[in-house]
Backbone bond lengths (Angstrom), bond angles and torsions (degrees), N, CA, C in turn:
res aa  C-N    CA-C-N  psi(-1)  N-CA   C-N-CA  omega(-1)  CA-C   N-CA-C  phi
1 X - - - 1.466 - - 1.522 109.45 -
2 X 1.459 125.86 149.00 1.036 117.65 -170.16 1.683 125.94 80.16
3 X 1.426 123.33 -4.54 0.984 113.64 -147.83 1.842 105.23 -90.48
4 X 1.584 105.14 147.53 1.394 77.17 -162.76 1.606 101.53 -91.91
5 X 1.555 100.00 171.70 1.855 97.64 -167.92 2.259 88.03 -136.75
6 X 1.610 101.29 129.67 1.140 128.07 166.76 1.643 107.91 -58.90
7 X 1.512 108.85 94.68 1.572 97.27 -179.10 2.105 103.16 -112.05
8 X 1.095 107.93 25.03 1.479 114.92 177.07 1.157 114.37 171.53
9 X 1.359 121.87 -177.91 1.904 132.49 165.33 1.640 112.43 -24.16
10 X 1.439 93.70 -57.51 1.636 116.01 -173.91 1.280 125.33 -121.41
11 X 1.442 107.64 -21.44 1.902 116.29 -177.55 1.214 83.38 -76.48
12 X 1.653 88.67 165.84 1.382 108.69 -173.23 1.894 99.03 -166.74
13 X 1.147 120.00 139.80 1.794 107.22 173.02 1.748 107.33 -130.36
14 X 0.867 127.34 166.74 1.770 129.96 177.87 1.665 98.82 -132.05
15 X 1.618 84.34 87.67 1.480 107.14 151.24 1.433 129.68 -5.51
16 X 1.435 138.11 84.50 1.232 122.44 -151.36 1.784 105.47 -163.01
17 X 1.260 100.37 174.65 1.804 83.00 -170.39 1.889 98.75 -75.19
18 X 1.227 111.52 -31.60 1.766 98.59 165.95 1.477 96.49 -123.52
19 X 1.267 110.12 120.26 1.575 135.39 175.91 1.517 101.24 -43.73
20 X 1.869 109.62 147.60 1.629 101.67 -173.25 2.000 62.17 -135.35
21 X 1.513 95.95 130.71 1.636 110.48 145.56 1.010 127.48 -50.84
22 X 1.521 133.25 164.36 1.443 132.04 162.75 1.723 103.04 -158.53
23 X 0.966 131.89 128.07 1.416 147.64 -174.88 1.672 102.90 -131.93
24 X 0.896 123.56 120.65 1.405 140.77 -165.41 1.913 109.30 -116.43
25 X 1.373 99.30 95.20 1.425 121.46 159.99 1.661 124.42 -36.01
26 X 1.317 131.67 124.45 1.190 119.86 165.73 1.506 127.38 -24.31
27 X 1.461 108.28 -41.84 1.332 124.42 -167.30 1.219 109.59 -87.94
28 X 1.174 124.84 34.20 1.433 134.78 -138.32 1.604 133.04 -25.54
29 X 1.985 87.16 47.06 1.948 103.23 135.43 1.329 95.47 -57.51
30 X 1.919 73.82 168.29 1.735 99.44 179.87 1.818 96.59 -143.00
31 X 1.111 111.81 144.45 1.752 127.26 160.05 1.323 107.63 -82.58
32 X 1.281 118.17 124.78 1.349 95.27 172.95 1.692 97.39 -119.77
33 X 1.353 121.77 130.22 1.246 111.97 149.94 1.405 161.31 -61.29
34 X 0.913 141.07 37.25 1.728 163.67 92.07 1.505 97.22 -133.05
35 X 1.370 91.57 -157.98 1.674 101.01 -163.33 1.816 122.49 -123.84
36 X 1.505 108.99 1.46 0.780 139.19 -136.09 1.776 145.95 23.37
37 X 1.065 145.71 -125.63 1.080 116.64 -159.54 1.551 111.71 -130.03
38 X 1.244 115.62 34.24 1.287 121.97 162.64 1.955 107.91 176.23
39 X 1.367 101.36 -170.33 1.877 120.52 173.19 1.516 87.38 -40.25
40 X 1.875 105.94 -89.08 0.915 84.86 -158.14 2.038 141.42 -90.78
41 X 1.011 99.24 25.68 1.578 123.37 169.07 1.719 96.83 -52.18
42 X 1.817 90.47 -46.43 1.682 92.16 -149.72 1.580 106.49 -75.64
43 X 1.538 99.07 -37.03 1.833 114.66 169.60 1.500 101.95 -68.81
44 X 1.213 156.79 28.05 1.441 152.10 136.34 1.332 92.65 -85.03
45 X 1.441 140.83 -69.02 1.420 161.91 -114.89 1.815 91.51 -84.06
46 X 1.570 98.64 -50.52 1.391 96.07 -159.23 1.960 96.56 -98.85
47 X 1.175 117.55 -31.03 1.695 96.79 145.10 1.176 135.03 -18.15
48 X 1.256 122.21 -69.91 1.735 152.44 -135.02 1.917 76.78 -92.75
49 X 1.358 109.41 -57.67 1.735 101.52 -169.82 1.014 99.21 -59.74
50 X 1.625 129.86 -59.65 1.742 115.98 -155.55 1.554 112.29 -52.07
51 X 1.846 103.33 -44.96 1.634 116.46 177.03 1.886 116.97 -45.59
52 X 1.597 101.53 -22.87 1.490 105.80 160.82 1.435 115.49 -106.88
53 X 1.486 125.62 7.98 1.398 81.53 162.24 2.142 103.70 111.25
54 X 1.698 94.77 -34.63 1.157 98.99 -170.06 1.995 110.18 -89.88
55 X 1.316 115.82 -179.29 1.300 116.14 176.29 1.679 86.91 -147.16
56 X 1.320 82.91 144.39 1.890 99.33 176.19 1.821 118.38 -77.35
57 X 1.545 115.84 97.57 1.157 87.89 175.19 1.034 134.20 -113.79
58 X 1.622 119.49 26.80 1.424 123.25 163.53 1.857 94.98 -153.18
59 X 1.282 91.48 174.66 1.774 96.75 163.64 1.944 96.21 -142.33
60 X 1.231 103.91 141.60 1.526 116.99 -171.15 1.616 86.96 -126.68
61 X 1.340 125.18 123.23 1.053 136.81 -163.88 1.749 107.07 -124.70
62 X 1.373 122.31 119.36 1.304 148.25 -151.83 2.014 86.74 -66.49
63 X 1.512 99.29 -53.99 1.466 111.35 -157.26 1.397 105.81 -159.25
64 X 1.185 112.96 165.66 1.482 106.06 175.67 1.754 121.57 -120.10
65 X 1.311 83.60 55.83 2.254 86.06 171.02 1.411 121.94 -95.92
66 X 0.457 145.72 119.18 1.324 151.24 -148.02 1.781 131.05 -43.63
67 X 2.065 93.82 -11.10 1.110 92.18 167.11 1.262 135.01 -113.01
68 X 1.461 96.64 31.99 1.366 127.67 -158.45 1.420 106.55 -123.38
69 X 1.706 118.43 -26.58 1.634 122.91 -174.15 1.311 119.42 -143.96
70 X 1.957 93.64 16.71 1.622 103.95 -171.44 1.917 88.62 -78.81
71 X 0.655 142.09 -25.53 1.955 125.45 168.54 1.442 108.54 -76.30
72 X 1.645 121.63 20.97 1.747 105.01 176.39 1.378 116.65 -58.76
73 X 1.481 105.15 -58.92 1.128 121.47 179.97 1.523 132.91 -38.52
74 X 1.624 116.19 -49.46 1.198 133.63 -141.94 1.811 77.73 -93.27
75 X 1.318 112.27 -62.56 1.504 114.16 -166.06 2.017 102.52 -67.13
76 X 1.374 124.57 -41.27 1.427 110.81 160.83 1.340 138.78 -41.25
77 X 1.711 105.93 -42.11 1.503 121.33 -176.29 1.714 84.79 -76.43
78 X 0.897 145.40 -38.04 2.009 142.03 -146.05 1.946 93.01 -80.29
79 X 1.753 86.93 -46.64 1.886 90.95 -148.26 1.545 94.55 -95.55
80 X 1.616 123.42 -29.98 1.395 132.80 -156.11 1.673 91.07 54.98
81 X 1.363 133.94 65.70 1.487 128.54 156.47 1.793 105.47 -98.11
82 X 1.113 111.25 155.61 1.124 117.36 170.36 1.307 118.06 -91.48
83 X 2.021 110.24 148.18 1.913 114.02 -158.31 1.393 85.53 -112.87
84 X 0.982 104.60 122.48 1.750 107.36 164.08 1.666 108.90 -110.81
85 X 1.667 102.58 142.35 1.561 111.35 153.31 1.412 115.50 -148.50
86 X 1.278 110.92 -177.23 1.637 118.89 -164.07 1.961 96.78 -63.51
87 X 1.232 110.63 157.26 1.908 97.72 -158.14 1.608 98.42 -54.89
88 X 1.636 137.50 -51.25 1.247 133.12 -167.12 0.972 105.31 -35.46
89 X 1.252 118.40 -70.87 2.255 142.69 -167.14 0.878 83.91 -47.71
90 X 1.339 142.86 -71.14 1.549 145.60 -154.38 1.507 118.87 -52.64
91 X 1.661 119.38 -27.77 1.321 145.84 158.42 1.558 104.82 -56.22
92 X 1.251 106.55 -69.62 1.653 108.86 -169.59 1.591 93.88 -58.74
93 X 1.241 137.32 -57.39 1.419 137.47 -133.39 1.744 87.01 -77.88
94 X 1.471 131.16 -35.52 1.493 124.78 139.43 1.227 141.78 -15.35
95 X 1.283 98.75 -54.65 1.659 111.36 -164.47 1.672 98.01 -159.95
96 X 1.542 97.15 76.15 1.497 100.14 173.25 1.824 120.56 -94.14
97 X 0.957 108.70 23.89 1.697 112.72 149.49 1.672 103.61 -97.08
98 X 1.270 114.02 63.20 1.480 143.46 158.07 1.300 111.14 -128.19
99 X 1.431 114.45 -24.43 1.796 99.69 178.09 1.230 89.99 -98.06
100 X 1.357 169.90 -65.64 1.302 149.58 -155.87 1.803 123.18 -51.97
101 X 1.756 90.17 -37.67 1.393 122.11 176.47 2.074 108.49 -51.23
102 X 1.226 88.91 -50.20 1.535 92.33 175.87 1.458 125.73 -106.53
103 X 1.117 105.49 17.91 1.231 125.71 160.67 1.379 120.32 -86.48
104 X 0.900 113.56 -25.74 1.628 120.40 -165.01 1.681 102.13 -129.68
105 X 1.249 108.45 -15.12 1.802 109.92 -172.67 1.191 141.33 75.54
106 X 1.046 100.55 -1.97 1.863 130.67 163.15 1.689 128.90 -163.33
107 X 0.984 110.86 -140.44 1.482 107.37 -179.96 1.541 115.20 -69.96
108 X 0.983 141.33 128.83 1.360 138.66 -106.69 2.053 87.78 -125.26
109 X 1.291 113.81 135.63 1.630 108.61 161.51 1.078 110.32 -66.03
110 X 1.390 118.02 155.65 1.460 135.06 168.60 1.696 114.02 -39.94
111 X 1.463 118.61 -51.58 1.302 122.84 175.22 1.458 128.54 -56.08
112 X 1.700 106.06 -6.24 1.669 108.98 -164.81 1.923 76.48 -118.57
113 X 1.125 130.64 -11.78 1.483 116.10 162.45 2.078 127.97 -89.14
114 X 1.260 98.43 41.03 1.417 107.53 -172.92 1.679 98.24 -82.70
115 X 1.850 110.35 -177.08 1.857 97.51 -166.00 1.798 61.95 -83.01
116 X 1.037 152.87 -53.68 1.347 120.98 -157.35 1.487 139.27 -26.57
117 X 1.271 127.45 -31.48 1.217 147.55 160.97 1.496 126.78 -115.37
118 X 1.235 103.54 -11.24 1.314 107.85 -154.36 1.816 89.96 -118.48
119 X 1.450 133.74 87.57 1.274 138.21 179.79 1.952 121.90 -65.87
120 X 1.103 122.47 161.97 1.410 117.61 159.65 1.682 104.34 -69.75
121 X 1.247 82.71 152.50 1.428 104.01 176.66 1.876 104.85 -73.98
122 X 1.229 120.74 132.81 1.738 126.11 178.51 1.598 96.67 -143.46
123 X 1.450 85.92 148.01 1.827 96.99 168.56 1.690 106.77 -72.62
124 X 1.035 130.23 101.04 1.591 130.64 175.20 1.534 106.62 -116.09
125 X 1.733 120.36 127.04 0.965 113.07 -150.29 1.590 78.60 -137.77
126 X 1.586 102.23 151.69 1.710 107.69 175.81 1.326 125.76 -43.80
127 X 1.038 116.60 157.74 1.933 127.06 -173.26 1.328 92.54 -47.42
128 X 1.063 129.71 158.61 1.793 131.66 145.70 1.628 100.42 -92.29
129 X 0.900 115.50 -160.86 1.720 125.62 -160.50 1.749 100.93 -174.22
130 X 1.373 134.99 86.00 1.332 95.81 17.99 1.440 134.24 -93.25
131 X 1.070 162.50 -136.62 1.444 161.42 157.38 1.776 102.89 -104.53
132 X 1.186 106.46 143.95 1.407 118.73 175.54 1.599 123.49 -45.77
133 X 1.272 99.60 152.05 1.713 67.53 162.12 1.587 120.93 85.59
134 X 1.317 104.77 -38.60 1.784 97.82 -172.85 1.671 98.73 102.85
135 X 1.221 121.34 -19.88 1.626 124.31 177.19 1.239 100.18 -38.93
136 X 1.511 102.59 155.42 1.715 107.13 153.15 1.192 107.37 -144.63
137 X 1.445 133.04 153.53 1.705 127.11 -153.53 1.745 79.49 -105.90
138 X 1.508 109.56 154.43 1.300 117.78 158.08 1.856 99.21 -128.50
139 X 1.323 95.81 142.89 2.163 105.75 -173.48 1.869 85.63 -81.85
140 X 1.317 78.46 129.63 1.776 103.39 160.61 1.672 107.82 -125.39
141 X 1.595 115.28 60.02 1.652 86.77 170.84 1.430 115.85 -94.10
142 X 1.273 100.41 -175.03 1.490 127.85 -158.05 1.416 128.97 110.87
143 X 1.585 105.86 -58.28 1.967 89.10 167.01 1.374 122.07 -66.30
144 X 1.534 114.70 -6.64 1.130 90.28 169.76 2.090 103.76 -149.83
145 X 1.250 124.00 -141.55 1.634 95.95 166.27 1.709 114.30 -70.65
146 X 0.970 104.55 -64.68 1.572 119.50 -161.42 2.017 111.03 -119.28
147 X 1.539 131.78 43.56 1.267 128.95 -149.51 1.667 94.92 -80.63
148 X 0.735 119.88 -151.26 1.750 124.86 -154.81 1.619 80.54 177.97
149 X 1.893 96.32 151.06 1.541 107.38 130.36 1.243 115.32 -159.79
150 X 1.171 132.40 153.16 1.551 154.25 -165.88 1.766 131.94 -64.37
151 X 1.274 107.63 105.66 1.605 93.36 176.19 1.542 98.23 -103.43
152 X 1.762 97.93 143.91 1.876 92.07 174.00 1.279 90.11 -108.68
153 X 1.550 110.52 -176.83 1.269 140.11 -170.60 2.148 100.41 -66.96
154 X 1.254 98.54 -22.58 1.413 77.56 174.77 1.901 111.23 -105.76
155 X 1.436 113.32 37.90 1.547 123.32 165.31 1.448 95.43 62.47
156 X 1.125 129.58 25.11 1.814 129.12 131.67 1.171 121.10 -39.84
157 X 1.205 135.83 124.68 1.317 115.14 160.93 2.042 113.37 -117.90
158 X 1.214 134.78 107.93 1.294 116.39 139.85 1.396 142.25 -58.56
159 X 1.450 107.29 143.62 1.254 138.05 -133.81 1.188 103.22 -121.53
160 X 1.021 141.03 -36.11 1.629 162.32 -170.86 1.647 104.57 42.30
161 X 0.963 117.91 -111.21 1.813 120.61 178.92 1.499 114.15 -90.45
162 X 1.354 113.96 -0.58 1.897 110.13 -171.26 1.168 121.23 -68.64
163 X 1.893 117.17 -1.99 1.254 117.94 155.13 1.328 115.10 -154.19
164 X 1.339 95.69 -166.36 2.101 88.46 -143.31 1.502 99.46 -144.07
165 X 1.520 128.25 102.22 1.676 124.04 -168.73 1.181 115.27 -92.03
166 X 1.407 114.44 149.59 1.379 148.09 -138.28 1.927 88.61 -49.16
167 X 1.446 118.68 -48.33 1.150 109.38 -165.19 1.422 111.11 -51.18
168 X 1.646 117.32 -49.85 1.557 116.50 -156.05 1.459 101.09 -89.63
169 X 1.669 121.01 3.66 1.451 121.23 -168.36 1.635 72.33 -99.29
170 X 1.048 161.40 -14.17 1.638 135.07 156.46 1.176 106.30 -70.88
171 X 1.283 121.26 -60.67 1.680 127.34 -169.91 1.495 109.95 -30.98
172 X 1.363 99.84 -59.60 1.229 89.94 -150.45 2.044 99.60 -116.01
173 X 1.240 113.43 132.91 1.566 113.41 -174.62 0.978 126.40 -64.78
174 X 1.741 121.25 -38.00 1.707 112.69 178.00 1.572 86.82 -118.57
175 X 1.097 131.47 96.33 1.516 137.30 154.17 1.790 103.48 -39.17
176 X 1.393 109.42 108.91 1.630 125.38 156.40 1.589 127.10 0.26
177 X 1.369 140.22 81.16 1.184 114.65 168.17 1.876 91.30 -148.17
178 X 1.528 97.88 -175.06 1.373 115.86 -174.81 1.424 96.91 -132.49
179 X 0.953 155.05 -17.88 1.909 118.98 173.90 1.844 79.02 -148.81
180 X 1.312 92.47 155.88 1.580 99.79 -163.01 1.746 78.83 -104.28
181 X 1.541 97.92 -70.92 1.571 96.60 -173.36 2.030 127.71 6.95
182 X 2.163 73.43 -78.31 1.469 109.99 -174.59 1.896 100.21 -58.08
183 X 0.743 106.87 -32.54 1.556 111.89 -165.97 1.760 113.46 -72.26
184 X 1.601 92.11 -50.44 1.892 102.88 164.29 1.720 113.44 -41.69
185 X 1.543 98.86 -49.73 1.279 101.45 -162.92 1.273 101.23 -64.80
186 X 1.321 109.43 -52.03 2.255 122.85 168.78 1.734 96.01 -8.22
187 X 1.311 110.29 -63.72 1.666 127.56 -141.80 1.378 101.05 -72.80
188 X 2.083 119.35 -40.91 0.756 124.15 -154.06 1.915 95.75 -72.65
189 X 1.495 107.86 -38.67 1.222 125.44 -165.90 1.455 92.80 -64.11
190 X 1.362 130.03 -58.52 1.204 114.27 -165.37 1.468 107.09 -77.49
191 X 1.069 162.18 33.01 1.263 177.78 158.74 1.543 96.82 -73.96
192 X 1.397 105.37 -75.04 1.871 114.26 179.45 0.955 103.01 -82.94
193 X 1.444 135.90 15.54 1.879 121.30 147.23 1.644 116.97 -48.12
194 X 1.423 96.01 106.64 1.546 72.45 158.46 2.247 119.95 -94.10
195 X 1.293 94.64 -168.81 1.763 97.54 -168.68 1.543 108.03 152.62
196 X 1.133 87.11 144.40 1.730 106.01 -170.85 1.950 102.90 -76.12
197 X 1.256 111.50 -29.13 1.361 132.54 169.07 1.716 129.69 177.11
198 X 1.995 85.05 132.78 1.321 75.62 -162.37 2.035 93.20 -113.03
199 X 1.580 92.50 167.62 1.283 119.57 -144.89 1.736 111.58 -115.18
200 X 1.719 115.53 79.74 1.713 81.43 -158.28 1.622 85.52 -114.37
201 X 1.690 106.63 164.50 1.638 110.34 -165.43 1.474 123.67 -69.85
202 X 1.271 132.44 12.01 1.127 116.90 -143.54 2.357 86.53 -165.05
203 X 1.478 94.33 -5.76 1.880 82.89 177.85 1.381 89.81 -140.10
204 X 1.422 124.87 -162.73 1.142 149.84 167.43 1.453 130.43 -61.36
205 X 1.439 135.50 131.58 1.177 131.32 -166.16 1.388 102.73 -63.54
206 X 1.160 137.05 -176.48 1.410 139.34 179.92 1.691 117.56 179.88
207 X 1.621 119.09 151.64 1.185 107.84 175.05 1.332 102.02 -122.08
208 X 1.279 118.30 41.47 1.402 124.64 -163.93 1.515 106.06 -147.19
209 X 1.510 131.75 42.79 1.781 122.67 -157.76 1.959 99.14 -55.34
210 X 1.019 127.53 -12.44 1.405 106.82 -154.69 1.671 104.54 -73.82
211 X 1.633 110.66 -43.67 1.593 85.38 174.88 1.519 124.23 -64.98
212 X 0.752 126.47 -9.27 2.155 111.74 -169.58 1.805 66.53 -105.63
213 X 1.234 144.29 -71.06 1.267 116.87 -166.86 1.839 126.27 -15.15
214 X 1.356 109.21 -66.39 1.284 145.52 143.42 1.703 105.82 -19.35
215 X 1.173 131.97 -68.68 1.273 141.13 -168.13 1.499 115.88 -63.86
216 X 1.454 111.48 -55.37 1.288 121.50 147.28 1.544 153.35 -42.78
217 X 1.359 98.11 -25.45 1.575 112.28 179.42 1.236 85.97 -107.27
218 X 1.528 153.80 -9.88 1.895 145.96 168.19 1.503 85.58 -71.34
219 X 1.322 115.82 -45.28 1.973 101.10 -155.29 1.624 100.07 -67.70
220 X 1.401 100.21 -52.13 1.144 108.65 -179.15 1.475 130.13 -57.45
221 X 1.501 128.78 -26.72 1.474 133.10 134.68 1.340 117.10 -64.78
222 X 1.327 139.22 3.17 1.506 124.84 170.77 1.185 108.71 -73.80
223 X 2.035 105.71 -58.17 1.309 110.62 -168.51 1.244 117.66 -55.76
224 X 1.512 116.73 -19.79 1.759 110.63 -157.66 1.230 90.98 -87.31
225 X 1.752 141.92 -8.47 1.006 131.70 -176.32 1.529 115.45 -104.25
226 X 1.319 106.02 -26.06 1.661 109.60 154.01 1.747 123.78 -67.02
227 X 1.371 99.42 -23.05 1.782 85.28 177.03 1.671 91.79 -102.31
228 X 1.255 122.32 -14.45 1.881 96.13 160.47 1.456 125.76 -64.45
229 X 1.649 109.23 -21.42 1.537 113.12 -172.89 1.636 87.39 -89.56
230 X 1.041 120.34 -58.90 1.883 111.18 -175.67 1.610 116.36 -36.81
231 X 1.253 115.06 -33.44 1.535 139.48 156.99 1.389 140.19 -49.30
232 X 1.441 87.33 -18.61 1.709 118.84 179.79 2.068 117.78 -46.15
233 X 1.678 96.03 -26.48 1.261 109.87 -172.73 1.734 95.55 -141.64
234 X 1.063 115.60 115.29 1.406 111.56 173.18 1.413 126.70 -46.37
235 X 1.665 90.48 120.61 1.502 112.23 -162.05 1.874 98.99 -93.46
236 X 1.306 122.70 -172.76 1.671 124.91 130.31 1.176 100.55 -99.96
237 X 1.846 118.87 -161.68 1.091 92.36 -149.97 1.584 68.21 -129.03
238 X 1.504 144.91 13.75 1.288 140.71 141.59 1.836 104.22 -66.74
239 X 1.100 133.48 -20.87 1.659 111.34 150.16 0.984 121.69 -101.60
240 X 1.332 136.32 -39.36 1.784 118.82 155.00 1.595 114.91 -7.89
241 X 1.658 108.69 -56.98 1.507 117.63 -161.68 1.421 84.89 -72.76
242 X 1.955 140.90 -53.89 1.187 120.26 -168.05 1.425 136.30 -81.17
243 X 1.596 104.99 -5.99 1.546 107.84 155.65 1.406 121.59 -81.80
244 X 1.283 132.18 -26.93 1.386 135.78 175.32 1.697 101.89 -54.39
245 X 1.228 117.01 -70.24 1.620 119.96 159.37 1.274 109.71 -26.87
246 X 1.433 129.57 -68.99 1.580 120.87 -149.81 1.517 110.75 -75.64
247 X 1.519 110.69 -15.92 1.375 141.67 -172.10 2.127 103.98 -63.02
248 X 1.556 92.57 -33.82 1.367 105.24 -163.26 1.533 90.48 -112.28
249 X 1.453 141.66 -21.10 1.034 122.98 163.51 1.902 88.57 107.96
250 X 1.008 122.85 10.09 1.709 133.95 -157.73 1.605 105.44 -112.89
251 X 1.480 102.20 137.34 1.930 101.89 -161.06 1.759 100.82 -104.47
252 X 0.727 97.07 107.69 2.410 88.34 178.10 1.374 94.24 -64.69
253 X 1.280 116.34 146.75 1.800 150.88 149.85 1.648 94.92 -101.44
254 X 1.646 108.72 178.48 1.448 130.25 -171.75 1.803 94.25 -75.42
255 X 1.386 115.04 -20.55 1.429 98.77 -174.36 1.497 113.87 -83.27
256 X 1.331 105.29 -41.27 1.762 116.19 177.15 1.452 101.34 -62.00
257 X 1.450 139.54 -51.58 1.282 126.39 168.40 0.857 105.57 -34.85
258 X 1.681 137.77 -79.03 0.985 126.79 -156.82 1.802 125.88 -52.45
259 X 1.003 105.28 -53.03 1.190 123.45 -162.21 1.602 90.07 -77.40
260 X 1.634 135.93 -74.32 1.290 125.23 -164.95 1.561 109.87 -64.82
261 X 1.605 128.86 -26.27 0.748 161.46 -175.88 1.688 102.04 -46.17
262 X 1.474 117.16 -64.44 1.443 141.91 160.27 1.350 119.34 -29.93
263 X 1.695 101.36 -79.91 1.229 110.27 176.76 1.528 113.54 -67.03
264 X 1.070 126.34 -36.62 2.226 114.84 165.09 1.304 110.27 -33.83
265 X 1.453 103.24 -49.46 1.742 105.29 -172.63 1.833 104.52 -75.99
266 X 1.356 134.02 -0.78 1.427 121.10 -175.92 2.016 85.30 -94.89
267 X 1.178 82.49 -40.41 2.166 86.77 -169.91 1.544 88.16 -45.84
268 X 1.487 121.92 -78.51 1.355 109.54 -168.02 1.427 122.55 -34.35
269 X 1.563 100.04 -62.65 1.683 88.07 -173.60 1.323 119.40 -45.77
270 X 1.513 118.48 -43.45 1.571 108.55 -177.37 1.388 113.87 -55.02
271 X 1.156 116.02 -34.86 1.597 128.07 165.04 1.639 111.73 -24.49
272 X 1.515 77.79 -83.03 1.332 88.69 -177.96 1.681 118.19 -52.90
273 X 1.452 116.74 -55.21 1.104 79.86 172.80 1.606 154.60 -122.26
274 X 1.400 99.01 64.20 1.174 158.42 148.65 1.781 122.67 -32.84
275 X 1.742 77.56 -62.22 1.878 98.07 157.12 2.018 81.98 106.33
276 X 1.424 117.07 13.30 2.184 114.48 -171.62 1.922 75.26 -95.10
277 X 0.684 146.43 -83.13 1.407 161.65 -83.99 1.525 102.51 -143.75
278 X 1.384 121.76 121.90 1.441 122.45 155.67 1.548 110.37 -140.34
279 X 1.378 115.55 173.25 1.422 134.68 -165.98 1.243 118.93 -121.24
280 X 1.721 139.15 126.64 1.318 122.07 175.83 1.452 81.49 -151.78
281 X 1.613 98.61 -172.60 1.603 98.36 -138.02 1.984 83.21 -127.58
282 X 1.558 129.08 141.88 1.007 112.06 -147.42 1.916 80.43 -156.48
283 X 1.222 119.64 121.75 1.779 127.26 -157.11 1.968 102.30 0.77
284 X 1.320 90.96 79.05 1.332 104.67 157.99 1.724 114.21 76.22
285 X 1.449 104.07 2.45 1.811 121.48 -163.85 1.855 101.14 -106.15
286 X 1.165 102.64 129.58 1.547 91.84 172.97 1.335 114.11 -96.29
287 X 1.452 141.64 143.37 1.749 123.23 -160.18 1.518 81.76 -155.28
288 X 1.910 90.13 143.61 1.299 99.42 166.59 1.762 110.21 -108.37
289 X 1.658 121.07 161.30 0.962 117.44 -172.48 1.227 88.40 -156.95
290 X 1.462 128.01 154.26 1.651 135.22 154.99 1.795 125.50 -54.99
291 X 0.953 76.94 124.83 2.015 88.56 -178.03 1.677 107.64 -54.33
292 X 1.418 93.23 122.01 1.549 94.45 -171.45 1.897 102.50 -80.30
């Protein structure tokens, strides 16, 4: 775990369940792209550099979920480097009892504040322009508000969450996002990416994005067509979420609420407005049903 892998001249990534970049400075700083996902993620991270030689002098952060900026802290307080993200991320990566917060829709249960979602607090301040390094940010939203990912000077590109590999697209039933719309378009864009190799956090490096490109936008049109058929008879959208589950034979805890819980409600809205899907309000119940 952790191990680091030569993906160019100077890129570099550490093998991990969400990939952390590394771009290596003449001066031999390093960029690292997120931080990974906790203390000690970040105490492997900054090991592995000293054992080369390198010192961290910034972190450029894809997005801000927690398993992506849970090492801001630990490696900021060590190096004092500065965390940059696109200005939104840069908000959350501030004051990240905002992702539990909107996860849940108010003051958040204890279970939706784990380090899993729930990050250290780091000073993360908007991109500068230009970006260090020779970087240049490319916008990936949809998985999250505003995500970014990174091309270095040797035609790497990170990818951060904009796609999702075959393994965890079984695992898990509604794969994580916030606007489907914005997110299609994400897929379409990275389709005509070009790059010598691209880099996404959560699958396999590749010099080929179009299949998991491909793989991702099928999952992601399945579900929207399974919660239009679950929709078939006006649901709310607390059973929408429990037939989609029972459908798969799959049990929700407080974390799958939350989290699949989220994204059901982005599927609808696109639904809805879409012009498939509308909402009216029925003794005090809000229910969705297909537009006759």
């Amino acid at each position: 775990m952790y191990e680091l892998i030569e993906a160019g001249a100077r890129t570099f990534y550490f093998d991990a369940p969400a990939k952390v970049g590394a771009y290596l400075l003449p001066d031999n700083g390093v960029l690292l792209i997120d931080s990974g996902s906790d203390k000690d993620a970040a105490k492997k991270i900054l090991r592995i550099c000293a054992e080369k030689g390198w010192t961290v002098s910034a972190i450029l952060a894809t997005h801000s979920h927690a398993d992506h900026i849970g090492g801001n802290q630990v490696i900021q307080n060590k190096t004092g480097c500065p965390v940059y993200a696109s200005e939104f991320e840069a908000a959350v990566g501030r004051f990240p009892i905002l992702v539990p917060v909107s996860l849940y829709g108010g003051y958040p249960v204890r279970e939706l504040c784990t380090k899993f979602l729930l990050a250290k607090t780091s000073d993360v301040r908007p991109l500068p322009d230009p970006l260090p390094g020779g970087l240049t940010a490319i916008p990936l939203p949809g998985h999250s508000f505003d995500m970014v990912g990174f091309r270095t000077p040797d035609d790497v590109v990170f990818l951060g969450d904009s796609l999702t590999g075959e393994q965890l697209l079984k695992k898990h039933l509604v794969p994580f996002l916030y606007d489907v719309r914005t997110y299609l378009a994400t897929l379409d864009e990275i389709e005509r990416l070009p790059a010598a190799l691209y880099v996404p956090a959560h699958a396999d490096a590749v010099s080929d994005v179009r299949p998991l490109v491909s793989l991702t936008r099928d999952k992601t049109m399945e579900l929207l067509e399974e919660l239009a058929d679950i929709c078939a008879s006006p649901q709310t959208g607390e059973e929408i979420l429990k037939l989609l589950f029972d459908r798969h034979g799959m049990s929700l805890d407080i974390l799958q609420y939350g989290l699949s819980g989220y994204t059901v409600r982005s599927y609808l809205a696109y639904l809805k407005e879409e012009g498939r899907l509308t909402a009216y309000f029925q003794e005090n119940r809000m229910l969705w049903k297909p537009v006759s």
